[in-house]
N, CA, C and O atoms as a Tripos MOL2 file, in Angstrom:
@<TRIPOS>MOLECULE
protein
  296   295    74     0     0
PROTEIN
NO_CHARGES

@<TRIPOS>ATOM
      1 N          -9.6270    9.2270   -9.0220 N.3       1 UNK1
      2 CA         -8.8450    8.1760   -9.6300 C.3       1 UNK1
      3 C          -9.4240    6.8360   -9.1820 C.2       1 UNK1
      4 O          -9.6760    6.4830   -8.0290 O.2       1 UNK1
      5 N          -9.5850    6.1640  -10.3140 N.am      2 UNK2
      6 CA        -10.1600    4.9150   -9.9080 C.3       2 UNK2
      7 C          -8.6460    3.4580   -9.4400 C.2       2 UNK2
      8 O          -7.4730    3.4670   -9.8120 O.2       2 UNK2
      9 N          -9.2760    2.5550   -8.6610 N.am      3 UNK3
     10 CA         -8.5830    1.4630   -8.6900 C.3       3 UNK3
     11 C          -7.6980    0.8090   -9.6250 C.2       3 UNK3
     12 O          -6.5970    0.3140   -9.3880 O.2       3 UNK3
     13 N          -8.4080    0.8820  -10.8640 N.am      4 UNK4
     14 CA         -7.7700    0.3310  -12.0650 C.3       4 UNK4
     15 C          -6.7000    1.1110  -12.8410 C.2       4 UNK4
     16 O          -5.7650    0.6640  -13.5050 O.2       4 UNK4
     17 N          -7.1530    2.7360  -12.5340 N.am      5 UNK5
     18 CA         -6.3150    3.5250  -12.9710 C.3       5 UNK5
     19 C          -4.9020    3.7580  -11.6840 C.2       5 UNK5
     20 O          -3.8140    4.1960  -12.0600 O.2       5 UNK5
     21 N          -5.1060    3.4690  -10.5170 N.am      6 UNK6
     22 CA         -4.1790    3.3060   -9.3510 C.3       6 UNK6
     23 C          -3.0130    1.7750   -9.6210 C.2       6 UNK6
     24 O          -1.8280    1.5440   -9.3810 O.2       6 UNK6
     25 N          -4.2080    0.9800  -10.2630 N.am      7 UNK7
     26 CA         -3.0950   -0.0150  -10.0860 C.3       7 UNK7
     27 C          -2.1880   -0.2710  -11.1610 C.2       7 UNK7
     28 O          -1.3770   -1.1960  -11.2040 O.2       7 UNK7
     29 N          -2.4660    1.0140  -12.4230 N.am      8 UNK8
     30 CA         -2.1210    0.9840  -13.4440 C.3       8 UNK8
     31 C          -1.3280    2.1700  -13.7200 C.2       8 UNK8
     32 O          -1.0410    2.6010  -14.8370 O.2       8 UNK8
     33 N          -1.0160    2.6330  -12.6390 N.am      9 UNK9
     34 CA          0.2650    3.4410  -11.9680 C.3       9 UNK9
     35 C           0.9870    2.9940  -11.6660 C.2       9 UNK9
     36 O           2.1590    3.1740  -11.9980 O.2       9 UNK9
     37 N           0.4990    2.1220  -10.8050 N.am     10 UNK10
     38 CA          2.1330    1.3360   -9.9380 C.3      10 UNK10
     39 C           2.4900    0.0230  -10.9300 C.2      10 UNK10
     40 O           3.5180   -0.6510  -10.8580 O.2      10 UNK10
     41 N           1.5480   -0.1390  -11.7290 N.am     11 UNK11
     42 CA          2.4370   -1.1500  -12.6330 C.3      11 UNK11
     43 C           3.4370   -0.1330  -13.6380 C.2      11 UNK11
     44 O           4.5990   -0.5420  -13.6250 O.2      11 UNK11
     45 N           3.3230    0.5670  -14.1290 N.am     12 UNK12
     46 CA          3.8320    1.7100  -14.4250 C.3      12 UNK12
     47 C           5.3050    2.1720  -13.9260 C.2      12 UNK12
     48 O           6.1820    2.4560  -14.7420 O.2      12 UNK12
     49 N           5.5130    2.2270  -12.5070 N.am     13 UNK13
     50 CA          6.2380    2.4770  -12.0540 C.3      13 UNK13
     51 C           7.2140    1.0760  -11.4640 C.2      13 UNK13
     52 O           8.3610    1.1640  -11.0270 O.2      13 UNK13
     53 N           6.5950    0.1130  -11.5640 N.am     14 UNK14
     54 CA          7.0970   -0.9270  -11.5420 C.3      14 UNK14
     55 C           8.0020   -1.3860  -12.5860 C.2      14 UNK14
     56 O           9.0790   -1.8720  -12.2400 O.2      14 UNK14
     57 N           7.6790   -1.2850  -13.9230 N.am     15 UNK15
     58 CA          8.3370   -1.5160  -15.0400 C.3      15 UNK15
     59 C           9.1590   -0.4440  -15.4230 C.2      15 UNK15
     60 O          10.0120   -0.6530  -16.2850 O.2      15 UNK15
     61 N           8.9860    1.1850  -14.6900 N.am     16 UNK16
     62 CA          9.9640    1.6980  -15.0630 C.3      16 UNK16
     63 C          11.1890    1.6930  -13.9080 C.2      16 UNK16
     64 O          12.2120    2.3490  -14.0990 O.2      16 UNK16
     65 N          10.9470    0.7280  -12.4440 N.am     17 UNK17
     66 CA         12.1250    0.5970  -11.6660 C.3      17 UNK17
     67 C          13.0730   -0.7220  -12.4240 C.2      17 UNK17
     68 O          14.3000   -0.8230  -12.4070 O.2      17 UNK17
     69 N          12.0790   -1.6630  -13.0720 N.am     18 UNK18
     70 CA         13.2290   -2.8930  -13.9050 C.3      18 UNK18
     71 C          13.4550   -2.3180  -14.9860 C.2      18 UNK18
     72 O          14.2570   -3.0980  -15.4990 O.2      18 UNK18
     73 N          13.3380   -1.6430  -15.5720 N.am     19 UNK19
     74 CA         13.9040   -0.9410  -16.8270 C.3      19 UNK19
     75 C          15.5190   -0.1430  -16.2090 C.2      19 UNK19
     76 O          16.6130   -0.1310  -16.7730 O.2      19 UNK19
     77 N          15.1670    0.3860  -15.0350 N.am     20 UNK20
     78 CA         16.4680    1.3240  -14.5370 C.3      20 UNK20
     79 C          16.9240    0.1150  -13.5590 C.2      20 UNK20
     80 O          17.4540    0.7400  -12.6410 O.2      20 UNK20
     81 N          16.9840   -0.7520  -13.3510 N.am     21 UNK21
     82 CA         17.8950   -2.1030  -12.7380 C.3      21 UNK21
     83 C          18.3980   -2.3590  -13.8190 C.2      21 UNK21
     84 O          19.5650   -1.9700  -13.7860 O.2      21 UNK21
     85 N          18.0650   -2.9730  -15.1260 N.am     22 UNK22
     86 CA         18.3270   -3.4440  -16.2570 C.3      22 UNK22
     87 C          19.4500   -2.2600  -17.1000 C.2      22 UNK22
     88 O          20.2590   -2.5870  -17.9680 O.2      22 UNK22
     89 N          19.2670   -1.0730  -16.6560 N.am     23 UNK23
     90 CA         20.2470   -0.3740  -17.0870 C.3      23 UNK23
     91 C          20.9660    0.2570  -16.2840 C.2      23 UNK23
     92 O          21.7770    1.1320  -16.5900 O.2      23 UNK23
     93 N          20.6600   -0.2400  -14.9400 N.am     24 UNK24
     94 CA         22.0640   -0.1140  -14.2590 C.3      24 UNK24
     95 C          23.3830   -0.9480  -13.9380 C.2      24 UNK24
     96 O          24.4910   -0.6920  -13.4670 O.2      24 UNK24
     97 N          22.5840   -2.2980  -14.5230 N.am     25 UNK25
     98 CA         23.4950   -3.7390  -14.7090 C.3      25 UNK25
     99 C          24.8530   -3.0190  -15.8480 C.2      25 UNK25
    100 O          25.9550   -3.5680  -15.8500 O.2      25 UNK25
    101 N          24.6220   -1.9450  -16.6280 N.am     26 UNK26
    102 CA         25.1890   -1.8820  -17.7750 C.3      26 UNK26
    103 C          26.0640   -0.4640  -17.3720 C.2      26 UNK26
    104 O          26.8900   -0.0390  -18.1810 O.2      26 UNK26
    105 N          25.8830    0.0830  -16.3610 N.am     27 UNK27
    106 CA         26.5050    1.1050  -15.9990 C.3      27 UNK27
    107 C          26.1780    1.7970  -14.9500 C.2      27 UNK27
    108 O          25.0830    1.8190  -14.3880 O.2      27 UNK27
    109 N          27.2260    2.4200  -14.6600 N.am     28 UNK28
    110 CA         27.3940    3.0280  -13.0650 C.3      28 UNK28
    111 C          26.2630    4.2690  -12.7180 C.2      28 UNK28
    112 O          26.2660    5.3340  -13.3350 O.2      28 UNK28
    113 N          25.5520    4.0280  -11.9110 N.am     29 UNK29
    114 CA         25.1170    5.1580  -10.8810 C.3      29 UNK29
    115 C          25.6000    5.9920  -10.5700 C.2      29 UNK29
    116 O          26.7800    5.9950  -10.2170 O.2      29 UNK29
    117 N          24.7620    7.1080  -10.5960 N.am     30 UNK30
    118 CA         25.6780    8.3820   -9.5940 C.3      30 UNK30
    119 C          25.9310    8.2100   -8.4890 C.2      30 UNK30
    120 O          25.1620    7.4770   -7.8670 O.2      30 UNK30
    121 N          26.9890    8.7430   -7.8440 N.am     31 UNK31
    122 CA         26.8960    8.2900   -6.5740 C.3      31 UNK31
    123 C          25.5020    9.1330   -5.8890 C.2      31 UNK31
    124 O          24.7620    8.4350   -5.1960 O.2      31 UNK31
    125 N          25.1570   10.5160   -6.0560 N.am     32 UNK32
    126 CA         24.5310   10.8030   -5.5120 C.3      32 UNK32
    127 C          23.3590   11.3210   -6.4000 C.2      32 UNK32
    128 O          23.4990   11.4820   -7.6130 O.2      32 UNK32
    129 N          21.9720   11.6220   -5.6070 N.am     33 UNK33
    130 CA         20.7050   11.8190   -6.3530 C.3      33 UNK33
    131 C          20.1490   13.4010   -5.9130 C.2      33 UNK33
    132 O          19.6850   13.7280   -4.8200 O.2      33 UNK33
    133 N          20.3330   14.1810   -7.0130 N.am     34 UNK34
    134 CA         19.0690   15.6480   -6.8940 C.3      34 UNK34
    135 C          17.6820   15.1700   -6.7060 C.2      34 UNK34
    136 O          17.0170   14.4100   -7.4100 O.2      34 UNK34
    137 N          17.4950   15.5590   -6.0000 N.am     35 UNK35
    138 CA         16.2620   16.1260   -5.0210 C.3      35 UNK35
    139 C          15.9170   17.1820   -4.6950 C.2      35 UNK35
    140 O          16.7480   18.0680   -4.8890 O.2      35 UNK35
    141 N          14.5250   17.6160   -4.0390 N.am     36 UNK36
    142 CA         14.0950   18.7850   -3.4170 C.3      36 UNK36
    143 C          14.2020   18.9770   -2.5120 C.2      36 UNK36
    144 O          13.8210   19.9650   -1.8840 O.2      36 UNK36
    145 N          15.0030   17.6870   -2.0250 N.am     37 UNK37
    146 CA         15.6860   18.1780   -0.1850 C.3      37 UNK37
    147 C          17.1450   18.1920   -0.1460 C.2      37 UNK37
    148 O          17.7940   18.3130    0.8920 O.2      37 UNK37
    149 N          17.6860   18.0490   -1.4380 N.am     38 UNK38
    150 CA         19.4900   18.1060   -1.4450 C.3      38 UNK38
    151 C          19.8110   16.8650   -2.2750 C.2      38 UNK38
    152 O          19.0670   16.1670   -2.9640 O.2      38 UNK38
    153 N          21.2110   16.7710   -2.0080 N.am     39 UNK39
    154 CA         21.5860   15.5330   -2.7010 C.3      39 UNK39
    155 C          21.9030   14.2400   -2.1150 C.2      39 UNK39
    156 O          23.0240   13.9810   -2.5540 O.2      39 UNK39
    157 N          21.5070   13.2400   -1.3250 N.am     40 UNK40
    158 CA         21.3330   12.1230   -0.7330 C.3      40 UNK40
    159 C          22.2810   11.3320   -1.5960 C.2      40 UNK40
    160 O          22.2410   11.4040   -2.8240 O.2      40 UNK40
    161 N          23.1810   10.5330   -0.9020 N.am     41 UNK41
    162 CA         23.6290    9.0780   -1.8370 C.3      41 UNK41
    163 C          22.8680    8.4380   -2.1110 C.2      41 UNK41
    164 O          22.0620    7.9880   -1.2960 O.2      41 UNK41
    165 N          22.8550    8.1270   -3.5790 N.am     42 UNK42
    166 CA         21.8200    7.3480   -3.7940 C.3      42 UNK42
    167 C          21.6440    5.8700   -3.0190 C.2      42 UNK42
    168 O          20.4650    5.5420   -2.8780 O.2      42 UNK42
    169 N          22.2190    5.3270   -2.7170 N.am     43 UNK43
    170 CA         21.5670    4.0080   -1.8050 C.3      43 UNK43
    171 C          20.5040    4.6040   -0.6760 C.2      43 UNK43
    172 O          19.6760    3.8420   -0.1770 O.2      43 UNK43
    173 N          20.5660    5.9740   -0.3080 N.am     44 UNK44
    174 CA         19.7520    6.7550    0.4310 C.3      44 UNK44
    175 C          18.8200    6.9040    0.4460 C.2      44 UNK44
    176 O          17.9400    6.7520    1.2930 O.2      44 UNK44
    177 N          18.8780    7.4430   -1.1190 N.am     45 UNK45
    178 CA         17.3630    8.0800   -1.9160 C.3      45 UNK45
    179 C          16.9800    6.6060   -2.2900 C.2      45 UNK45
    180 O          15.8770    6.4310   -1.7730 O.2      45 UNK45
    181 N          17.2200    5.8900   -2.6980 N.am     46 UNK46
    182 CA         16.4140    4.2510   -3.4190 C.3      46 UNK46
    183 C          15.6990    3.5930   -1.6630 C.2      46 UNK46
    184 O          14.5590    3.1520   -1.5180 O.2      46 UNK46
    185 N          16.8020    3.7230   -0.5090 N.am     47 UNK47
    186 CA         15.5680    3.2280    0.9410 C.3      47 UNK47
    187 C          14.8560    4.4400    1.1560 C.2      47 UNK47
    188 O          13.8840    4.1490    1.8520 O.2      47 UNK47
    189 N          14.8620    5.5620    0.9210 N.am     48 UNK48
    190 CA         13.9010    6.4250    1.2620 C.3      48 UNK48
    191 C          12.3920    6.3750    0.6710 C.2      48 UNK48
    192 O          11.3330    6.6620    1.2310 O.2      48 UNK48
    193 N          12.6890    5.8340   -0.8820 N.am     49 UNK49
    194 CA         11.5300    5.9620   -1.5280 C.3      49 UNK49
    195 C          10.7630    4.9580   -1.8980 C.2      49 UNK49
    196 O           9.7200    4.8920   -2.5490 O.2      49 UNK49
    197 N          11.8270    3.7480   -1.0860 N.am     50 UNK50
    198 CA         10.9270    2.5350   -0.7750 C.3      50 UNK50
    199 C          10.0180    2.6400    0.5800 C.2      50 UNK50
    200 O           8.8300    2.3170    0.5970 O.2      50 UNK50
    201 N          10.6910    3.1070    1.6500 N.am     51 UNK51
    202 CA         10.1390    3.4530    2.6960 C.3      51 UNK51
    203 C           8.8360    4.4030    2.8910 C.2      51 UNK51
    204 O           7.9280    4.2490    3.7080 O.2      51 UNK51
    205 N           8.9920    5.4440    1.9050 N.am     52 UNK52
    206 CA          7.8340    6.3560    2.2490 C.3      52 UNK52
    207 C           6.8970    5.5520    1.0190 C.2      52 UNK52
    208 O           5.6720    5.5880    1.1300 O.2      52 UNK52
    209 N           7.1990    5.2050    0.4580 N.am     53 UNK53
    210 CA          5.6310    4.5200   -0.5430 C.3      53 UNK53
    211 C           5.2380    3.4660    0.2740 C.2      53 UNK53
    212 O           4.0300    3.2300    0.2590 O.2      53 UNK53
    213 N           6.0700    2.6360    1.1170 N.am     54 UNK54
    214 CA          5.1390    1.5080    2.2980 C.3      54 UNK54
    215 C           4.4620    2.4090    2.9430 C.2      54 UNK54
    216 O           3.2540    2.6330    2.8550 O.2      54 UNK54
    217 N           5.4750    3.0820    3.7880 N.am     55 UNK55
    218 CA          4.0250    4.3210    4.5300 C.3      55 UNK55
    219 C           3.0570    4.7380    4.2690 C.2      55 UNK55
    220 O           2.1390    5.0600    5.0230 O.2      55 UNK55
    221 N           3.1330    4.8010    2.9990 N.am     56 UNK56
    222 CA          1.7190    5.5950    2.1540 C.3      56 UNK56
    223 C           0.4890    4.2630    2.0570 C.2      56 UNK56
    224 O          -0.7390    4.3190    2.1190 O.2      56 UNK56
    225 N           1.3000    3.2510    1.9040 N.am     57 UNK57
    226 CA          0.4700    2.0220    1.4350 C.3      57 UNK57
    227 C           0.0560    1.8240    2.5830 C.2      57 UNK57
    228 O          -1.1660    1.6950    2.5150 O.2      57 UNK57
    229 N           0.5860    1.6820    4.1210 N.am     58 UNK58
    230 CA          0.1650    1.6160    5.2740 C.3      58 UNK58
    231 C          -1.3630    2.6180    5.7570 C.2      58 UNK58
    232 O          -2.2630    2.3950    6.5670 O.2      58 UNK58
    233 N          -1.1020    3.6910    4.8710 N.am     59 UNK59
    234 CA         -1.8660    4.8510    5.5630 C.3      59 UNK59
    235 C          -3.2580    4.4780    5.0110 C.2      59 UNK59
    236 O          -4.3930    4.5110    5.4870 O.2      59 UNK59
    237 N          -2.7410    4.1120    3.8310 N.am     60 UNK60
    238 CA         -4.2100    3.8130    2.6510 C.3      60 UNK60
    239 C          -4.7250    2.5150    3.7280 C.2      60 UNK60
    240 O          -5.7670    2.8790    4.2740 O.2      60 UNK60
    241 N          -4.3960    1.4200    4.0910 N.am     61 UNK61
    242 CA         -4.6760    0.6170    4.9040 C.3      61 UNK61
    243 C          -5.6170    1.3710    6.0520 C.2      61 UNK61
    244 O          -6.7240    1.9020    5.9620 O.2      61 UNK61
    245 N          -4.9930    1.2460    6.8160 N.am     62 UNK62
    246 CA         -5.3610    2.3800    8.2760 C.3      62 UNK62
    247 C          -6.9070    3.3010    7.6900 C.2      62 UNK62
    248 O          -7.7870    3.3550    8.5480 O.2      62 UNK62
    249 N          -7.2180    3.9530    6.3920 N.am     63 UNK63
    250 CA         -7.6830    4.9720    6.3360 C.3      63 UNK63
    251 C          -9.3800    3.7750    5.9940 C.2      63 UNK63
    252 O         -10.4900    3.8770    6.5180 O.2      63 UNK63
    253 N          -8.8360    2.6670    4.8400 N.am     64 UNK64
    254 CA         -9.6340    1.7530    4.7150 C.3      64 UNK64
    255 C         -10.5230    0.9790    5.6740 C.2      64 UNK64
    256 O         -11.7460    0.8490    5.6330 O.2      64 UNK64
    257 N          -9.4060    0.3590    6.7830 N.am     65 UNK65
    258 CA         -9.8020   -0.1160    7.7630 C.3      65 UNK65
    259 C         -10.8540    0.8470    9.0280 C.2      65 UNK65
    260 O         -11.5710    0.4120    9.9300 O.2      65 UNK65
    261 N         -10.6200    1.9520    8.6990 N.am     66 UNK66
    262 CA        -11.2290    3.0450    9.4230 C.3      66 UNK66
    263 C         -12.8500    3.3080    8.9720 C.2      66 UNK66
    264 O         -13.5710    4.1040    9.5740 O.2      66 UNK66
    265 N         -13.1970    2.6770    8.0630 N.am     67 UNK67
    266 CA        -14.1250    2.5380    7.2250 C.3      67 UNK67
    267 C         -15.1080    1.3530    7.1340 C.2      67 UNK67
    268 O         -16.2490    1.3770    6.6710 O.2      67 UNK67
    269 N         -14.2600    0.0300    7.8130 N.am     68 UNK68
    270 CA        -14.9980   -1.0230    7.7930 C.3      68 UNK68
    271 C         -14.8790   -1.9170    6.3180 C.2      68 UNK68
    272 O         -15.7220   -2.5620    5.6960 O.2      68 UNK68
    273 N         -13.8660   -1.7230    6.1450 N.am     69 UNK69
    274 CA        -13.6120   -1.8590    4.7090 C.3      69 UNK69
    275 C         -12.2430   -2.9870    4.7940 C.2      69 UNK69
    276 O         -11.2030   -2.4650    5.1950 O.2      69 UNK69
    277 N         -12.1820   -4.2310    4.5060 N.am     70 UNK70
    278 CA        -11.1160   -5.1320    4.5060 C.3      70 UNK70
    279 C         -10.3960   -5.0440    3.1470 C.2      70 UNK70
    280 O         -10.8920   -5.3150    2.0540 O.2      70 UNK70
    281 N          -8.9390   -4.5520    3.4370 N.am     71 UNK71
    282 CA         -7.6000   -4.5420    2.2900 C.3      71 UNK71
    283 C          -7.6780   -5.2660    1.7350 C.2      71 UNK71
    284 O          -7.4770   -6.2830    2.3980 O.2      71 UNK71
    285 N          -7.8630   -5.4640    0.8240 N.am     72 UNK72
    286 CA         -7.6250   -6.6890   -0.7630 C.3      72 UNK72
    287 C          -6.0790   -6.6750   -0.7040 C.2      72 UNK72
    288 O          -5.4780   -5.6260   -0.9350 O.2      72 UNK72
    289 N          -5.3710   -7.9120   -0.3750 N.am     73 UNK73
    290 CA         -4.0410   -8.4940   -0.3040 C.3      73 UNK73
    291 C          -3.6950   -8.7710   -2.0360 C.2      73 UNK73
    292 O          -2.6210   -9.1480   -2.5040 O.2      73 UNK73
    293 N          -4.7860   -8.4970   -2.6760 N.am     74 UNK74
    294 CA         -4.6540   -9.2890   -4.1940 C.3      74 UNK74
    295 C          -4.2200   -8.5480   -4.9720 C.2      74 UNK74
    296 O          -4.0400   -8.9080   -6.1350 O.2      74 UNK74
@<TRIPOS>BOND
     1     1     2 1
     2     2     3 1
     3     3     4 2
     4     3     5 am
     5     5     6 1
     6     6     7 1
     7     7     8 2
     8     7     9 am
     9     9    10 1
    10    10    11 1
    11    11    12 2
    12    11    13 am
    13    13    14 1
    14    14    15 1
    15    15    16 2
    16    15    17 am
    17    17    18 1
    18    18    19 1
    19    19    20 2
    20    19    21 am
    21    21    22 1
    22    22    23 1
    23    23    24 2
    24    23    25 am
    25    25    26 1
    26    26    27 1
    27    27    28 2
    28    27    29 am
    29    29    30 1
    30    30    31 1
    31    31    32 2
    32    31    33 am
    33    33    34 1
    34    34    35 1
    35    35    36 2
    36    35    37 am
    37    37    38 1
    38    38    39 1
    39    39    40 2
    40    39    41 am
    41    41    42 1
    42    42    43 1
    43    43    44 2
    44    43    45 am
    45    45    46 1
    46    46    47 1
    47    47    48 2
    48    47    49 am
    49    49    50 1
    50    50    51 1
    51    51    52 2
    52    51    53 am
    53    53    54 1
    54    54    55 1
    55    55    56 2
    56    55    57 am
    57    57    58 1
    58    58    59 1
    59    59    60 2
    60    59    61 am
    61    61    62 1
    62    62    63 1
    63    63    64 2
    64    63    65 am
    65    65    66 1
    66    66    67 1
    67    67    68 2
    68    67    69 am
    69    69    70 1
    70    70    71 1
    71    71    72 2
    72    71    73 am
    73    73    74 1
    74    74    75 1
    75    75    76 2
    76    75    77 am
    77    77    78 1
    78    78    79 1
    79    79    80 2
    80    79    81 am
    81    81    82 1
    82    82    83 1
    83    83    84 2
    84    83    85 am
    85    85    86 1
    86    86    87 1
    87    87    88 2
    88    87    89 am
    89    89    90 1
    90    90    91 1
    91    91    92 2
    92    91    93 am
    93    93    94 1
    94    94    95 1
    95    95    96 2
    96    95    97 am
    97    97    98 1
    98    98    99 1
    99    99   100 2
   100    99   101 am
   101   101   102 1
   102   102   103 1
   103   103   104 2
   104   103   105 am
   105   105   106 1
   106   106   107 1
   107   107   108 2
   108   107   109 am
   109   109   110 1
   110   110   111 1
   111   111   112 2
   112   111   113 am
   113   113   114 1
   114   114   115 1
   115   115   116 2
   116   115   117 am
   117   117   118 1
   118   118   119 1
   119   119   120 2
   120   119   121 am
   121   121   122 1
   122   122   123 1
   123   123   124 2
   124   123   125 am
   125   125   126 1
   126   126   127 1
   127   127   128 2
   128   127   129 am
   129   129   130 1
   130   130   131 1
   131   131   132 2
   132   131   133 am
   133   133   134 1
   134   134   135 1
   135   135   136 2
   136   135   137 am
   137   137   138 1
   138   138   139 1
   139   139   140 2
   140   139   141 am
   141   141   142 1
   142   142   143 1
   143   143   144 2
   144   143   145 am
   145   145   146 1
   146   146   147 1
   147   147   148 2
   148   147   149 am
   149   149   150 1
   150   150   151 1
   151   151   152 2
   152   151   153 am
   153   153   154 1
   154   154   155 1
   155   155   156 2
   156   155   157 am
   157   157   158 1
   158   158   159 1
   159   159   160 2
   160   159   161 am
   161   161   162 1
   162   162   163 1
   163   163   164 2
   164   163   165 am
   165   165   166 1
   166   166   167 1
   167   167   168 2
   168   167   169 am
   169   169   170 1
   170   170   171 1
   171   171   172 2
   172   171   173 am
   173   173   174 1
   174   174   175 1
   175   175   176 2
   176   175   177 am
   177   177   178 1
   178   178   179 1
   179   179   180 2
   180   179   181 am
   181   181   182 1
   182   182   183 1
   183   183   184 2
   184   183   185 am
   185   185   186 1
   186   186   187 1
   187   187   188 2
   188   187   189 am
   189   189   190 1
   190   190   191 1
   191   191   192 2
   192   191   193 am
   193   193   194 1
   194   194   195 1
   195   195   196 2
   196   195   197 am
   197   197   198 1
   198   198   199 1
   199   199   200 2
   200   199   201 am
   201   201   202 1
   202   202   203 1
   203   203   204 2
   204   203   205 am
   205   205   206 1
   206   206   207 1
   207   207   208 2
   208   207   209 am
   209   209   210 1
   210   210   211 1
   211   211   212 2
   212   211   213 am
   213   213   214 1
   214   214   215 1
   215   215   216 2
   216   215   217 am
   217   217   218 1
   218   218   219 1
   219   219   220 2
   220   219   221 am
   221   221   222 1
   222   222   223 1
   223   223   224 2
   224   223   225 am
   225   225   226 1
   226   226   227 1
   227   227   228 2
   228   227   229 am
   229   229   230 1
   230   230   231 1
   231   231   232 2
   232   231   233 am
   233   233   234 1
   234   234   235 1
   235   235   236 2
   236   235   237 am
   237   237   238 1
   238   238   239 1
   239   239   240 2
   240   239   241 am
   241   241   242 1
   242   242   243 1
   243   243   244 2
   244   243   245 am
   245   245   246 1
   246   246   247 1
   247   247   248 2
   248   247   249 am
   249   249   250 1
   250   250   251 1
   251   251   252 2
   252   251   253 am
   253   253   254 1
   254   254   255 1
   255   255   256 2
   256   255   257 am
   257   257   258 1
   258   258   259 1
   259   259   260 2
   260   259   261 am
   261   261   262 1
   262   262   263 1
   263   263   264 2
   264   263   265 am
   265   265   266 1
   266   266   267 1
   267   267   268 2
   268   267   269 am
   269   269   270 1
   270   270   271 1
   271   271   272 2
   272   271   273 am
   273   273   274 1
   274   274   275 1
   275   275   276 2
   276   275   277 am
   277   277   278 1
   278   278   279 1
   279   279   280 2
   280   279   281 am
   281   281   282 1
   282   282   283 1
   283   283   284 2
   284   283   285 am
   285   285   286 1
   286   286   287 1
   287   287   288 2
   288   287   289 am
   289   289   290 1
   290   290   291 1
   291   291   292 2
   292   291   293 am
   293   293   294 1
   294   294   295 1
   295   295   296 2
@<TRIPOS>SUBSTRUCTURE
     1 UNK1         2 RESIDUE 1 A UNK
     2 UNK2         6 RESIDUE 1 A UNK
     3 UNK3        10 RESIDUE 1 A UNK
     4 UNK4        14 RESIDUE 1 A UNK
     5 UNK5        18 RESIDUE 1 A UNK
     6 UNK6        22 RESIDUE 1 A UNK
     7 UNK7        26 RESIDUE 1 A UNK
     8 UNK8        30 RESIDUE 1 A UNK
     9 UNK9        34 RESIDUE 1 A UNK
    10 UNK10       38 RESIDUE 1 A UNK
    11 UNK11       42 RESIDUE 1 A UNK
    12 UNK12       46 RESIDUE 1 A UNK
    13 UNK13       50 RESIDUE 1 A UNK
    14 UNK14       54 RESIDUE 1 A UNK
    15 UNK15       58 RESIDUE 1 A UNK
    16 UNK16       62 RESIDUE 1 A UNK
    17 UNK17       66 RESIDUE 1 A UNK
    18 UNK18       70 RESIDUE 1 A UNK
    19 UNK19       74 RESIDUE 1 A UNK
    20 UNK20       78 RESIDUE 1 A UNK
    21 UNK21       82 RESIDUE 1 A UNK
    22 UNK22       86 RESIDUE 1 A UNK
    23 UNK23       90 RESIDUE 1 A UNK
    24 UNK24       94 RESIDUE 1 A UNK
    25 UNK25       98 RESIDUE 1 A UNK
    26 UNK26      102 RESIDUE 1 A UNK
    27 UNK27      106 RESIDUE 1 A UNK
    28 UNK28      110 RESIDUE 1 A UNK
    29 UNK29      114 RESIDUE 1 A UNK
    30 UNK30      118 RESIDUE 1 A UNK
    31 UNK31      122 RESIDUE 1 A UNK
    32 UNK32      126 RESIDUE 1 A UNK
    33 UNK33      130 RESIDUE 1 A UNK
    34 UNK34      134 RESIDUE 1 A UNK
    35 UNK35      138 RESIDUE 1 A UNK
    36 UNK36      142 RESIDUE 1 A UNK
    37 UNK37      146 RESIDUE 1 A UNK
    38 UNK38      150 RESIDUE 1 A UNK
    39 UNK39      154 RESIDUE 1 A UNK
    40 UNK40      158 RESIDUE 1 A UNK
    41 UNK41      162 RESIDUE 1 A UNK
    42 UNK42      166 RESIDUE 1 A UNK
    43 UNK43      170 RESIDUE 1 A UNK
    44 UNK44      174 RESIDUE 1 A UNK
    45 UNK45      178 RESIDUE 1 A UNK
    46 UNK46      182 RESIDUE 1 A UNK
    47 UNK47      186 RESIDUE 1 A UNK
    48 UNK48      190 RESIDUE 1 A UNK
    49 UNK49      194 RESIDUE 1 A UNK
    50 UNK50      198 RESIDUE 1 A UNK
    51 UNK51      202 RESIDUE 1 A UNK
    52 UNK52      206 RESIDUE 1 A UNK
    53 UNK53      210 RESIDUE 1 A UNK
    54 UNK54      214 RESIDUE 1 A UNK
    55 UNK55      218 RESIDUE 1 A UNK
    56 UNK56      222 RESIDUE 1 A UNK
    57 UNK57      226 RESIDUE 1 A UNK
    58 UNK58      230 RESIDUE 1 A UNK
    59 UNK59      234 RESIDUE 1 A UNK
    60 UNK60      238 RESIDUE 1 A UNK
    61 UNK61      242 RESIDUE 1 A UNK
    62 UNK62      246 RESIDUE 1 A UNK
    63 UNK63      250 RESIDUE 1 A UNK
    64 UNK64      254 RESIDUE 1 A UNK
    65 UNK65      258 RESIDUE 1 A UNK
    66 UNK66      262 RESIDUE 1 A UNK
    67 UNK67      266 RESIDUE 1 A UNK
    68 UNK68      270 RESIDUE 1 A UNK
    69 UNK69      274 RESIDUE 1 A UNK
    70 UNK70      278 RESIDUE 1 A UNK
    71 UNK71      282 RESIDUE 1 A UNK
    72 UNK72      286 RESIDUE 1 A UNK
    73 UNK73      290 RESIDUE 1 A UNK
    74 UNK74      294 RESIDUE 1 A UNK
């Protein structure tokens, strides 16, 4: 997977988290979210899956920097 196709994922997933803000302005949430580890309240599952995609973004860092290779902030 290339860069362009990476960053054209997370724009992807970007527009489909304001699409589901934009339609949650209009109606209620479950309280809770299915998953493959159970059912979490969702305020749970929404910091969980902010949390583990920084981690991931951290790791990609770390794995870069391990390389001699400086993170593009851009």
């Amino acid at each position: 997977m290339t860069s362009v196709e990476i960053a054209a994922y997370g724009d992807g997933i970007y527009r489909a988290h304001r699409e589901l803000v934009g339609t949650a302005r209009r109606q209620i949430l479950p309280s809770e979210g299915q998953t493959f580890y159970g059912t979490p309240p969702m305020h749970q599952l929404f910091e969980r899956s902010t949390w583990h995609s920084a981690q991931h973004a951290r790791q990609i860092i770390a794995v870069l920097e391990r390389f001699g290779i400086e993170p593009d902030a851009g």
